[in-house]
C-alpha positions as CSV (number, residue, x, y, z in Angstrom):
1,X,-18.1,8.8,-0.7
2,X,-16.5,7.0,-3.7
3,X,-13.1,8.1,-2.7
4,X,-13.4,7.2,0.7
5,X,-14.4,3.4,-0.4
6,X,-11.2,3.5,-2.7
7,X,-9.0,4.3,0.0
8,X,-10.5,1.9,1.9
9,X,-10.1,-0.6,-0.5
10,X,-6.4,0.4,-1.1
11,X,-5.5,0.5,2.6
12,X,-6.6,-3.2,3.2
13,X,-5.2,-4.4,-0.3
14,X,-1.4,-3.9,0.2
15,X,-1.3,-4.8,3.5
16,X,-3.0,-8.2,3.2
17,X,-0.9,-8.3,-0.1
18,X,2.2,-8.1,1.5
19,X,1.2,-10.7,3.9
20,X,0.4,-13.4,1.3
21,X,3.3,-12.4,-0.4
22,X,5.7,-12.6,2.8
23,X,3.9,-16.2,3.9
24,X,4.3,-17.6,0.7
25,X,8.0,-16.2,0.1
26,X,9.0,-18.1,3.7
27,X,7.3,-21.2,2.6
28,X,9.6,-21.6,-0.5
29,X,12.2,-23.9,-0.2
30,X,14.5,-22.3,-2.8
31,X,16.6,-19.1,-1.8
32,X,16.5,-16.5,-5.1
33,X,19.2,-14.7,-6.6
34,X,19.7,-14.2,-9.9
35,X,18.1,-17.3,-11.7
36,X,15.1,-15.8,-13.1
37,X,13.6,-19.3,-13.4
38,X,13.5,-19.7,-9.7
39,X,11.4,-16.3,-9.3
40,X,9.1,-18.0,-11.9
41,X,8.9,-20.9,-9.8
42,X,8.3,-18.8,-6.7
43,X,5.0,-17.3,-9.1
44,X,3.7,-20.8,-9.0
45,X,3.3,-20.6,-4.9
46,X,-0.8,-19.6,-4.7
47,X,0.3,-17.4,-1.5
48,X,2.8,-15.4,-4.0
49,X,0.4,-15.2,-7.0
50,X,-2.6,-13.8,-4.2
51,X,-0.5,-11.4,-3.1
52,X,1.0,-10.0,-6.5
53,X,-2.6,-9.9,-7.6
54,X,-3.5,-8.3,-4.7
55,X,-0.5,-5.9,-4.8
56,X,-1.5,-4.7,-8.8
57,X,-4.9,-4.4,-7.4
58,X,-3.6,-1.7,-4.5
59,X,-1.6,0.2,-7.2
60,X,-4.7,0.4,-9.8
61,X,-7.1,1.3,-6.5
62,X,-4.4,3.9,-5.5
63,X,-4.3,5.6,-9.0
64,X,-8.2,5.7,-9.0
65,X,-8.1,7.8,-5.6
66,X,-5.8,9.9,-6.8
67,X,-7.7,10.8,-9.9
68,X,-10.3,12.0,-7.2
69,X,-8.3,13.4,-4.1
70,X,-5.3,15.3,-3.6
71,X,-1.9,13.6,-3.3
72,X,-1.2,15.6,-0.2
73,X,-4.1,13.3,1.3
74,X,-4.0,10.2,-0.1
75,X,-0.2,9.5,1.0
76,X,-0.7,9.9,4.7
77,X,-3.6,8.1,4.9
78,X,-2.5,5.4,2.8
79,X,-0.1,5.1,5.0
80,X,-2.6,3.5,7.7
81,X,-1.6,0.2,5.6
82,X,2.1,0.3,7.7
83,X,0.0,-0.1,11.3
84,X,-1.9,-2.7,9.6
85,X,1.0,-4.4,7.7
86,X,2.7,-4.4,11.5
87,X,-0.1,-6.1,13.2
88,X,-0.4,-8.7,10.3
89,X,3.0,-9.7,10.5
90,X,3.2,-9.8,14.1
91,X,0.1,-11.9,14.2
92,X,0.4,-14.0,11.5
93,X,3.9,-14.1,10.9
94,X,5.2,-14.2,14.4
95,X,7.4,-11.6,13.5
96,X,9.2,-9.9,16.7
97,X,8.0,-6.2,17.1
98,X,10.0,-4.2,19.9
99,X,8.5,-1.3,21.5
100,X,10.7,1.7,20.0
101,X,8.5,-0.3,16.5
102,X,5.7,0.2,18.3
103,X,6.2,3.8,19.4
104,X,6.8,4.5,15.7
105,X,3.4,2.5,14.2
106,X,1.6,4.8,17.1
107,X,3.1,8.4,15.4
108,X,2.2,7.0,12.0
109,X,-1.7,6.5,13.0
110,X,-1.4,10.2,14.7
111,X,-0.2,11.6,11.6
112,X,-3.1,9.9,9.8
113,X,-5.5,10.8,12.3
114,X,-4.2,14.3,11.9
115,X,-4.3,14.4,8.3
116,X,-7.8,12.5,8.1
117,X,-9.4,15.8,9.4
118,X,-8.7,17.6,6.4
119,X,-10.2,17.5,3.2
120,X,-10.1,15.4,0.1
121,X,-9.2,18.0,-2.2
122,X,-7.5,21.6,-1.4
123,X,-6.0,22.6,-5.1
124,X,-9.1,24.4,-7.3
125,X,-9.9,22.6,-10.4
126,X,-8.6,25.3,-12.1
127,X,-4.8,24.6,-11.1
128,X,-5.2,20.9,-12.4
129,X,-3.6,19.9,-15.5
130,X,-6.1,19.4,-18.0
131,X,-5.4,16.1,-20.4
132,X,-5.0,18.4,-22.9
133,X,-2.0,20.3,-21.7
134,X,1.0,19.4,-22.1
135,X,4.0,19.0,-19.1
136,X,7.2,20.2,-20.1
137,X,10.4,18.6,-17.6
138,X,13.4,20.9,-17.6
C-alpha cells in the first residue's frame, strides 16, 4: 500500500509542478538566455519557486518508489503524469491540443492501464544488488 501512495504522490507532483512552473515562466516579462542573473530573477516568481519545489519533491517521491517497486513498473505508470500534464495545460494554460495529441495521450493511459495489472515487483530479492556489492561499468 505504501508504494501505491508514493506513486500517487509522484504522479500528481510533476504534473502540477510543471504547471506552476509553465504559468509562472509565461508570466515573466524577461526572455532568458544566457544571463544567469535573469534565471535567478525568474526563481523569485512564487509560481516558479512552487513548481521547482514541487518538481524536487516528484524526483525524491520517484526514488522512494523505486527503492520499493520494480523500474519496469514504475516508468509506465508514472507516465499517467503526461495525460494529466495535457489536461492541465489545456485547461489552465489554454494551450491548443489537436486530436492526433489526443489520440496519443489515449495510447499512453492504455499502456498504463495495461501495465497497472501487473505486479509491483517481478525480479526476486535475490537478483537485487545488495548495498554491499559493488557495480563494476565496463
Amino acid at each position: 500500500m505504501h508504494a501505491y501512495r508514493l506513486l500517487v504522490l509522484t504522479v500528481l507532483l510533476r504534473p502540477f509542478g510543471n504547471l506552476s512552473l509553465a504559468w509562472g515562466m509565461k508570466h515573466f516579462d524577461q526572455l532568458l538566455g544566457l544571463n544567469p542573473l535573469v534565471y535567478a530573477t525568474a526563481l523569485l516568481n512564487p509560481f516558479v519557486a512552487i513548481g521547482i519545489t514541487m518538481l524536487v519533491l516528484s524526483l525524491l517521491t520517484r526514488m522512494a518508489l523505486l527503492s520499493v517497486a520494480d523500474l519496469s513498473f514504475v516508468l509506465p505508470l508514472t507516465a499517467v503524469g503526461y495525460i494529466i500534464t495535457t489536461f492541465l495545460g489545456k485547461i489552465f494554460l489554454n494551450e491548443q491540443v489537436s486530436l492526433l495529441h489526443w489520440a496519443g495521450t489515449a495510447l499512453v493511459f492504455l499502456g498504463v492501464a495495461v501495465v497497472s495489472s501487473t505486479s509491483l515487483r517481478t525480479a526476486p530479492k535475490e537478483t537485487a544488488v545488495s548495498s554491499n556489492e559493488h557495480v563494476r561499468i565496463i
